[in-house]
C-alpha positions as CSV (number, residue, x, y, z in Angstrom):
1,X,-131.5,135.4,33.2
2,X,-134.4,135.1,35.8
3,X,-134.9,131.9,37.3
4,X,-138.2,132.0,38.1
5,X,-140.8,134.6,37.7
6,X,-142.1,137.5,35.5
7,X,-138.7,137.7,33.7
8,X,-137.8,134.2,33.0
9,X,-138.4,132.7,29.8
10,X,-138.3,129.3,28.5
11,X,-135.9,129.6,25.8
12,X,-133.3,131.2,27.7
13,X,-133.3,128.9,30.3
14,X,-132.7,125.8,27.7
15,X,-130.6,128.2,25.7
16,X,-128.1,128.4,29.1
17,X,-128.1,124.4,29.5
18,X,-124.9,123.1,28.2
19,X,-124.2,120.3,25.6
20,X,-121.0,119.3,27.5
21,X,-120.6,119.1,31.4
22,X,-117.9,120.8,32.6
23,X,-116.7,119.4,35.5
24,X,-115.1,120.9,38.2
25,X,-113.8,120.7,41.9
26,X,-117.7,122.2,42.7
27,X,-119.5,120.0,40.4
28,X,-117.6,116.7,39.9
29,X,-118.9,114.1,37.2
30,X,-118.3,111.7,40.2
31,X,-119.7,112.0,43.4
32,X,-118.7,109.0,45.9
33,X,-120.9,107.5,48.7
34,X,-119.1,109.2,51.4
35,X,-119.3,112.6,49.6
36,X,-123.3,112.5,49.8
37,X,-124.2,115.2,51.4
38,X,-126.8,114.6,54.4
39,X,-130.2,116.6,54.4
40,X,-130.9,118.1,58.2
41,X,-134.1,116.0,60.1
42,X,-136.0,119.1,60.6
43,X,-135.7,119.1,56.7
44,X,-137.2,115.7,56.0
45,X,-140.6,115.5,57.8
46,X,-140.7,111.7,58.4
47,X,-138.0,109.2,60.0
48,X,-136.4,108.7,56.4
49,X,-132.6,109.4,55.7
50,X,-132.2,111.4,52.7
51,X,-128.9,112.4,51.2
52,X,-128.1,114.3,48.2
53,X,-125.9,114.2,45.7
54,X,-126.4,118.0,44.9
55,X,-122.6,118.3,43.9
56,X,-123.4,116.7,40.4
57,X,-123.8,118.9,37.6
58,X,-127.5,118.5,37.0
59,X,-129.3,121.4,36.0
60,X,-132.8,119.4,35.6
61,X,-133.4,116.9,38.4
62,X,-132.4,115.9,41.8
63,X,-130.8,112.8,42.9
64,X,-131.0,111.2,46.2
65,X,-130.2,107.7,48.4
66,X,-132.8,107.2,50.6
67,X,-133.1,105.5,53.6
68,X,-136.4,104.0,55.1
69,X,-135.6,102.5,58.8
70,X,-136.5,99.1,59.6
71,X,-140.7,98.7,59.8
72,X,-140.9,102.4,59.5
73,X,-142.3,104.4,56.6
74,X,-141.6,108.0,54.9
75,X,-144.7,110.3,55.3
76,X,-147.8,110.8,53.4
77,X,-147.3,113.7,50.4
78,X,-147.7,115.1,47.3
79,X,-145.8,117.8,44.9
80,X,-145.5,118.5,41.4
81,X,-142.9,116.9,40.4
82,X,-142.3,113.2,39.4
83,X,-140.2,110.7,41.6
84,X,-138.6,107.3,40.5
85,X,-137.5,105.3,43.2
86,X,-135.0,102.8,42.4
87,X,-135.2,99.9,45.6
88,X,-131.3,99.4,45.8
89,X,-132.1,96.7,48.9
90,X,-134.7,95.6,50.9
91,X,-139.0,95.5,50.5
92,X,-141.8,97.3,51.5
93,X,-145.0,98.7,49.8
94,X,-146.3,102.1,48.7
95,X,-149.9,103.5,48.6
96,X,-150.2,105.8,46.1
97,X,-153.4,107.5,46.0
98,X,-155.9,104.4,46.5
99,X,-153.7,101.8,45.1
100,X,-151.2,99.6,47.4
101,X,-148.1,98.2,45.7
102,X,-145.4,95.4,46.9
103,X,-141.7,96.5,46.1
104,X,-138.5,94.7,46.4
105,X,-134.8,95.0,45.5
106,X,-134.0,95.7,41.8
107,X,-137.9,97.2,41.3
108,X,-138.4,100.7,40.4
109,X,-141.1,102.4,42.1
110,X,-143.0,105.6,40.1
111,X,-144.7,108.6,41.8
112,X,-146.9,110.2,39.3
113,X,-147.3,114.4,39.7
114,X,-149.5,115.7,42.7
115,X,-150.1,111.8,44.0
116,X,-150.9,111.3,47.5
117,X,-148.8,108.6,48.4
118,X,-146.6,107.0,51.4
119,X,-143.6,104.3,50.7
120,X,-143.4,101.6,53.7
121,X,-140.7,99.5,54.8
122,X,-142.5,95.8,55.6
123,X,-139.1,94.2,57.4
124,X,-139.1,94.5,61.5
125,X,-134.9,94.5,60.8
126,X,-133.6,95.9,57.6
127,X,-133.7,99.1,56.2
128,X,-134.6,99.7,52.9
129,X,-132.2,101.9,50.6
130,X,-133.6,104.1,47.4
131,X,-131.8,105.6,44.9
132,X,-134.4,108.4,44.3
133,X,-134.7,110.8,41.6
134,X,-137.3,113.8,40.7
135,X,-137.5,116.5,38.3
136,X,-137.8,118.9,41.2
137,X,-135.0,120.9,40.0
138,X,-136.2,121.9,36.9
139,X,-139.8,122.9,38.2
140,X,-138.6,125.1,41.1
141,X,-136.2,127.0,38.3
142,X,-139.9,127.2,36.5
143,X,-141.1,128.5,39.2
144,X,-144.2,125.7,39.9
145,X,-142.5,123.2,42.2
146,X,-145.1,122.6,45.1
147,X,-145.4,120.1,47.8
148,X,-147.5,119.3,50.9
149,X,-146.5,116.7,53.3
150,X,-149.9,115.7,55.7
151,X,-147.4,113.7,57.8
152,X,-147.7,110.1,59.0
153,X,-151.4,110.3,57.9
154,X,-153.4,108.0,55.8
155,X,-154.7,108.8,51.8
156,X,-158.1,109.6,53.8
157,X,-156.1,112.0,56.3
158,X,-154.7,113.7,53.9
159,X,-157.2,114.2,51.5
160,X,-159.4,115.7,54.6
161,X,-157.1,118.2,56.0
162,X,-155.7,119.3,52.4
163,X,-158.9,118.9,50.5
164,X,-158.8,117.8,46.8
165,X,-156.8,120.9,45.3
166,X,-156.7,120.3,42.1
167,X,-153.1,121.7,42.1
């Protein structure tokens, strides 16, 4: 079964998802905090920490902790998928397109589909910890996962250098 492409097709690829997990040494139904695995810097594209728990047996979204430093911030972007952020500790603020909202621990922040938006970390000495999850998975196996990251840039910024592609 294709993945992605001229030869995938819908009903196959739910067909193929399983009613029971079967776990395994590869794909654990427990994956513990030390076990997370690390995503490379040059992968991330802002000062953020993200690591994965890619060793679960998901087949339809992503699951990540994420670290903001201390008064630092991830970087402005948008992609196709949707994002919940859980805010495991700390407190910050996120623009998301032209709207600014305050977070703290115990809130769950939402990133809506191609949203310009940019999470901030408002303490000079704490980090601020996410547990993040997006659908990502399931639209790259669909083959329309997109995203564009305009850096440490504002809504403005980005909207000039990317334009306003309509997706």
């Amino acid at each position: 079964m294709a993945q992605s492409g001229a030869g995938f097709a819908l009903a196959d690829f739910l067909g193929a998802i399983s009613d029971t997990v079967r776990p395994s040494a590869a794909r654990p139904v427990v994956v513990h905090a030390g076990e997370l695995e690390t995503l490379p810097a040059d992968q991330v594209h802002n000062p953020t920490k993200l690591s994965i728990a890619g060793k679960l047996p998901t087949a339809t979204f992503e699951i990540f902790r994420q670290t903001i430093p201390a008064g630092l911030s991830s970087d402005m972007q948008r992609h196709h998928h949707e994002t919940v952020h859980f805010v495991i500790s700390g407190e910050g603020h996120s623009e998301v397109e032209d709207e600014t909202e305050s977070w703290s621990a115990g809130d769950f922040v939402y990133t809506p589909p191609w949203t310009w938006h940019r999470h901030y970390n408002d303490s000079a000495t704490e980090p601020v910890e996410f547990l993040t999850i997006e659908n990502s998975r399931l639209l790259g196996l669909l083959g329309v996962g997109r995203r564009q990251s305009a850096g440490l840039a504002t809504v403005a910024e980005a909207r000039a250098r990317f334009g306003e592609d309509p997706r």
